[in-house]
N, C-alpha and C positions, 0 to 999 in steps of 0.2 A: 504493500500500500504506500511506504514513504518513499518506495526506489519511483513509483507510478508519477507521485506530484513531486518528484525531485529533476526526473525524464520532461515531465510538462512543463516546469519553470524555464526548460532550456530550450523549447519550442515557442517561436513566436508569436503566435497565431493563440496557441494554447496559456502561454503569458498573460496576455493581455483579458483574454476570456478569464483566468483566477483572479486577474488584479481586480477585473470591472467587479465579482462574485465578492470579495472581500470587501470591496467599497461600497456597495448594496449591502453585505451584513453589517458595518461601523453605523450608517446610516439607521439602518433598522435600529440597533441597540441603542443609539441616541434618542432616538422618538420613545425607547420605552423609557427614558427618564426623564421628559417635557413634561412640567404638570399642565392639569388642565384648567380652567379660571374657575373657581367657585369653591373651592376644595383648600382645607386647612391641612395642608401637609405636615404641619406638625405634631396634630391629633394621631394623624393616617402614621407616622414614623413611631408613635406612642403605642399605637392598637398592634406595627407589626412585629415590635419589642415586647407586647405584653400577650398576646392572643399565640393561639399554637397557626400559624398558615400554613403549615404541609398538609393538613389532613381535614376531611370534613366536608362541606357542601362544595365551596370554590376551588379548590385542592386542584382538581383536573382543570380549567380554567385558566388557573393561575400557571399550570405549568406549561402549558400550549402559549402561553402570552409573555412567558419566558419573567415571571413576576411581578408584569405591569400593571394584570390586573387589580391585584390586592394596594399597588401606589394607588391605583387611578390615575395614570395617566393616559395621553391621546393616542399611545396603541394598544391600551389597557384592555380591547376583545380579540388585539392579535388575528392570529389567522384563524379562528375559532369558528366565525359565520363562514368562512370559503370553504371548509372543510365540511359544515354540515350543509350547505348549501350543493353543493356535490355530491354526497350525500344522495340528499334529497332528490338529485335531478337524476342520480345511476338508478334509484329505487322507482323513479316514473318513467322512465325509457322503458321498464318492464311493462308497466300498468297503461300509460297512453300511447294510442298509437301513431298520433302523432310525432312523437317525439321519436321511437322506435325508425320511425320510417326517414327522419332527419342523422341518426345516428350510422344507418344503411346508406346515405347519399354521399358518403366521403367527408373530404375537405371542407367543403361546402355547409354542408347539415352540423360536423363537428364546431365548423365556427360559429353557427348561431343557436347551440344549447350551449357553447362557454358564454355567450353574450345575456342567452338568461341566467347563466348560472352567476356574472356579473350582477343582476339584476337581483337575483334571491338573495343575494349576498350583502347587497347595500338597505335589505328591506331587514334581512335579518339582524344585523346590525344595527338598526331604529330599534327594533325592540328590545334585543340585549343590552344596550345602554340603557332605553328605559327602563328595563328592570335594575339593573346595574344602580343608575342613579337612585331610583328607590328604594333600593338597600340600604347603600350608604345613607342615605337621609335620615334613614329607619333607627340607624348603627347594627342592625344586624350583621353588614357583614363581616364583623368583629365579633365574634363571641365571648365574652369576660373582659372586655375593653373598658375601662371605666370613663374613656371621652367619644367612645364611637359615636354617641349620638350628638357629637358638636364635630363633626368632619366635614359638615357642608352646611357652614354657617348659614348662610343665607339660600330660603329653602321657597325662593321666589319664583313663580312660573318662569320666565323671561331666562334667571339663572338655569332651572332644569334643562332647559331648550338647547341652548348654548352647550352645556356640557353634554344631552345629546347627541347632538350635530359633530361637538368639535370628533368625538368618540368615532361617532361614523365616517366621517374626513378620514378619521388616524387609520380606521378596515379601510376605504378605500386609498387610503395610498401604501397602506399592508400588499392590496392586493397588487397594486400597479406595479412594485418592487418586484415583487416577484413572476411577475412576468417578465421583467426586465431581465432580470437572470435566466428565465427558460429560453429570451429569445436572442441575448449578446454574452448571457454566460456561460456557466457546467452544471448541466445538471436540470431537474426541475427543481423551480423557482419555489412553489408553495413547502414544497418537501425542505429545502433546505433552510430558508427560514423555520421551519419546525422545528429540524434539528439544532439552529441556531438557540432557538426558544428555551429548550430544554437541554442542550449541555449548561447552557449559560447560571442555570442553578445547581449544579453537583458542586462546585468548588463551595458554596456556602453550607449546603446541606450536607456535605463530610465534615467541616466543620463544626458544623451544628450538633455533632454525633460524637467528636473528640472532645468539645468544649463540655458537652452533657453526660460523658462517659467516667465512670467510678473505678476503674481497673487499670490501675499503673498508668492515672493520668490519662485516660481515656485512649490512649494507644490500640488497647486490645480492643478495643467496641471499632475503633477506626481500621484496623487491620482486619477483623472479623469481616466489617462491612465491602472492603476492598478485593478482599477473596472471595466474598459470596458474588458480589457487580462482576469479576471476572470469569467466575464459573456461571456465572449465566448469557456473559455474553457471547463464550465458546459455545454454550447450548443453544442460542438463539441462532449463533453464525452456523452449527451443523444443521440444523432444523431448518431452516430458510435457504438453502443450498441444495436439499434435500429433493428428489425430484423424481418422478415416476416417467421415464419415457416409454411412451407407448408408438412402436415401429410404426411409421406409413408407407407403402411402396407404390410407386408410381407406375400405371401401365405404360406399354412403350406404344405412340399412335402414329402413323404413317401420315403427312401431307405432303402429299407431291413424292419428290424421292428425299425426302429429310426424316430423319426417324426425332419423335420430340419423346420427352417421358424417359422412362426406364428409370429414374431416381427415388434413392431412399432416404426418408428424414422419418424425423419424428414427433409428435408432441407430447409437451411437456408438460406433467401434471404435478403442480408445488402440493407439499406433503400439504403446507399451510396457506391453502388456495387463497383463504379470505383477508391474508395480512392482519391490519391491525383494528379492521374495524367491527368486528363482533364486540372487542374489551368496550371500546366506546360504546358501542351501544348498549349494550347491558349496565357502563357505571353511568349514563347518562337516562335510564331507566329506572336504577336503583336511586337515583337521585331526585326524584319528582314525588315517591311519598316525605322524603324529608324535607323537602322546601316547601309541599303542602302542612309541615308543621312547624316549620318555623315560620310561616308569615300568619297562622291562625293563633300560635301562641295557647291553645287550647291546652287543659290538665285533665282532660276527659281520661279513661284507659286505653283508649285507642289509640291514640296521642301517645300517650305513656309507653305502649307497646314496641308502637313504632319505634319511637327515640332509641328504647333499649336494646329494637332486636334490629333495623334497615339501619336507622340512621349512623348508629355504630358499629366502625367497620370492622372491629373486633371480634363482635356477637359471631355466634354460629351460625345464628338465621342468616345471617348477611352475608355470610360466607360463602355458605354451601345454595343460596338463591343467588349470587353471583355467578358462584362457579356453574351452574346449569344454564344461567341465561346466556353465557361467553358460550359454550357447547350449544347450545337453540341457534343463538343466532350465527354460530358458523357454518352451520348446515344451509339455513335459510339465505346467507348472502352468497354460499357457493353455486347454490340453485340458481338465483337471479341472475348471477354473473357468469355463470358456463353455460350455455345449454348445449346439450349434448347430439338432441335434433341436427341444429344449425352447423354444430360440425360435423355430422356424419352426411349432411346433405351439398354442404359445399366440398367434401370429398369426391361424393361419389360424382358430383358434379365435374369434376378436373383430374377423373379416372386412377383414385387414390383409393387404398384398402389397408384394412389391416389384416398379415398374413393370420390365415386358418379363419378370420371373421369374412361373415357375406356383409358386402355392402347395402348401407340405406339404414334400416330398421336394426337388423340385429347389431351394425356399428353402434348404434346411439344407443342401445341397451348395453351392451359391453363398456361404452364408455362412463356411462350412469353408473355402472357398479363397481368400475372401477375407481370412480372417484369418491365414491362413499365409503369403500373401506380405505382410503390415503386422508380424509374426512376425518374421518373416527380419531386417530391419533394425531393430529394436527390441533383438532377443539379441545382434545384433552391436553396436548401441549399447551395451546392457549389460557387455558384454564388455572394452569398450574405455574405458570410466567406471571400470569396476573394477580396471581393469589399469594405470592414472593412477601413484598410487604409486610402483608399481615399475620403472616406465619413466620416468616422466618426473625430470626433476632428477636423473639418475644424475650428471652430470658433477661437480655442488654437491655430492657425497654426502650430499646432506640427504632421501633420498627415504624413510629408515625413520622418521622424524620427521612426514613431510609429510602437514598434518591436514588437507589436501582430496581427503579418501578417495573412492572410489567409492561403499561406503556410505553416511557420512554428509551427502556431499551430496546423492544420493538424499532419505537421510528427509529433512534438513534444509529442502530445497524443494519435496518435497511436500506436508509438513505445514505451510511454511508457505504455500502455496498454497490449501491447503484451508482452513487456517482464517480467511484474509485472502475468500474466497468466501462463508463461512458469516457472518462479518460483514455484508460487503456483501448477502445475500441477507435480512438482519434488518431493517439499516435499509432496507432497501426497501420490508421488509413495512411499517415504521412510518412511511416517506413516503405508502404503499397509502393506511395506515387514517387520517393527517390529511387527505389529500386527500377522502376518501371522507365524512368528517367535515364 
């Protein structure tokens, strides 16, 4: 990986693409510490000294926004709406057919579902600020904060609008940046400011773990957690690596006197088809009874219940209801996202088989079962990456601290996988064309 961007620095073309990529990320991390007008920063510096911020309702949030959230400042939603806003438009390409049939047109159909998917994104972002804002007002989004409810002093319509607005300004120039890097830099753009988001707090939250740690000066809580983050990231890099090829062979067809076809390839079926987005949606699921009781404030038992068994991520309920809905919806997003039909018919379509399979039907039934049992151990991988946190390092009580999440070391080595490939796949093109030269 270091010989990879040590070969690109001495490429020119490839230079200039990390330099523009690094100056897109300074820019980005400056914006997350721009405050925004209305907001007593000095309350908000109190609540994030006295409040626990790793863990709890904003937790994921905050870590996608790379800690701006919890400032409040103007990139305080991060790339958080582009992400579910995408989302949102991959899960209706299924459902409308419109969209389906724009997604089948090429180049063309893909530019104008990013153009809505711009659109959902600057809408979703109205309302995450509004909610946003009315947190903070609330002081809820500080929990044992004793100034939270004086963070935004002046709690004047005109004020709310403003901090609004500035919030959704800060997602849409989130998002322009990073198109800017997909289309002059390395890499994609949305991805890498994520990854940017979320290294960006491991150096405080190791220390957060040495500083709170009991055992020779906190050394061994900090070692412990440094060996556990490493043995999971060689598990995530062998699991995401991991890959089921299933042969395709090409008939050979005669036009004119040229023989075309006769070639074998294969496709590729990832143990962990669904990436990272079943975790999200399951803690973004498990997340809506608890913000239905924090804003009712209720002491009913139901209430009670909640708190003790969803809203803490400790409890067993919350655990073992996590870990099922990471497993549900990895099935459910590999469904949406593969269908097995469309590849066995664009096969058979361009005179492709797989050996000892008949083509058409019985391919897309083969292929269905074979992706359901590489399924099975990939959601229980998932499962069990996500659930890291909260099981492990219980005995150290450093687990609500402990920044080798399940999420972000997902994005963390995917992205940087992918873009450690798209290097390598560049200079090769320019070893190609010297050679060829």
């Amino acid at each position: 990986m270091l010989t990879a961007f040590a070969r690109a620095f001495k490429t020119p073309d490839l230079r200039k693409k990390l330099l523009f990529t690094l100056g897109i990320i300074v820019i980005y991390r400056l914006g997350t510490h721009v405050p925004i007008p209305g907001v007593n920063y000095k309350n908000v510096q109190t609540c994030i000294e006295q409040a626990n911020t790793n863990s709890g309702l904003f937790g994921l949030v905050n870590l996608f926004s790379g800690g701006a959230l919890l400032q409040i400042t103007i990139f305080a939603l991060g790339i958080l709406p582009y992400i579910t806003s995408s989302i949102i438009l991959q899960l209706l390409t299924v459902v409308i057919p419109r969209l389906e049939a724009l997604k089948k047109e090429g180049q063309s159909g893909t530019a104008k579902i990013t153009q809505y998917t711009r659109y959902l994104t600057v809408a979703l972002a109205v309302l995450q600020g509004t909610g946003l804002v009315a947190t903070a007002r609330s002081g809820a989004i500080f929990q044992g904060c004793s100034v939270a409810g004086d963070i935004v002093p002046d709690q004047s319509i005109f004020t709310t609008i403003v901090m609004v607005l500035t919030m959704t300004a800060g997602t849409a120039t989130v998002m322009w940046l990073g198109e800017l890097v997909t289309d002059r830099g390395i890499g994609n753009g949305m991805s890498i400011l994520m990854f940017v988001s979320i290294a960006a707090g491991f150096p405080g939250s190791l220390w957060a773990i040495k500083k709170g740690g009991d055992l020779a000066g906190g050394w061994i809580e900090f070692g412990t957690v440094i060996l556990v983050g490493l043995v999971m990231v060689a598990l995530v890099v062998f699991v995401e690596q991991a890959q089921r090829r299933i042969p395709v062979q090409y008939a050979k067809r005669m036009i004119g006197r040229r023989s075309y076809g006769g070639t074998s390839t294969y496709i590729p079926l990832k143990v962990n088809q669904a990436g990272v987005i079943p975790v999200i949606f399951a803690s973004s699921l498990l997340y809506i009874p608890a913000l239905i009781v924090q804003f009712t404030d209720s002491q009913a038992s139901w209430a009670t219940w909640i708190r003790d068994n969803l809203a803490d991520t400790s409890a067993w309920p919350h655990v073992v209801l996590y870990f099922l809905l990471i497993v549900f919806f990895a099935f459910f997003y590999v469904a949406i996202s593969f269908n097995p039909e469309e590849v066995a018919d664009n096969m058979k379509k361009y005179g492709g088989f797989i050996p000892g399979i008949r083509a058409g039907r019985p391919t897309a039934e083969y292929l269905s079962y074979v992706l359901n049992r590489i399924t099975w151990p990939g959601s229980l991988y998932l499962g069990l990456i996500a659930l890291v946190p909260t099981l492990a390092l219980a005995g150290f009580g450093a687990n609500s601290n402990f920044p080798f999440g399940g999420t972000s070391i997902l994005i963390i080595v995917g992205v940087g996988l992918e873009t450690v490939k798209q290097i390598e796949s560049q200079l090769q093109q320019r070893n190609y064309e010297g050679f060829l030269r």
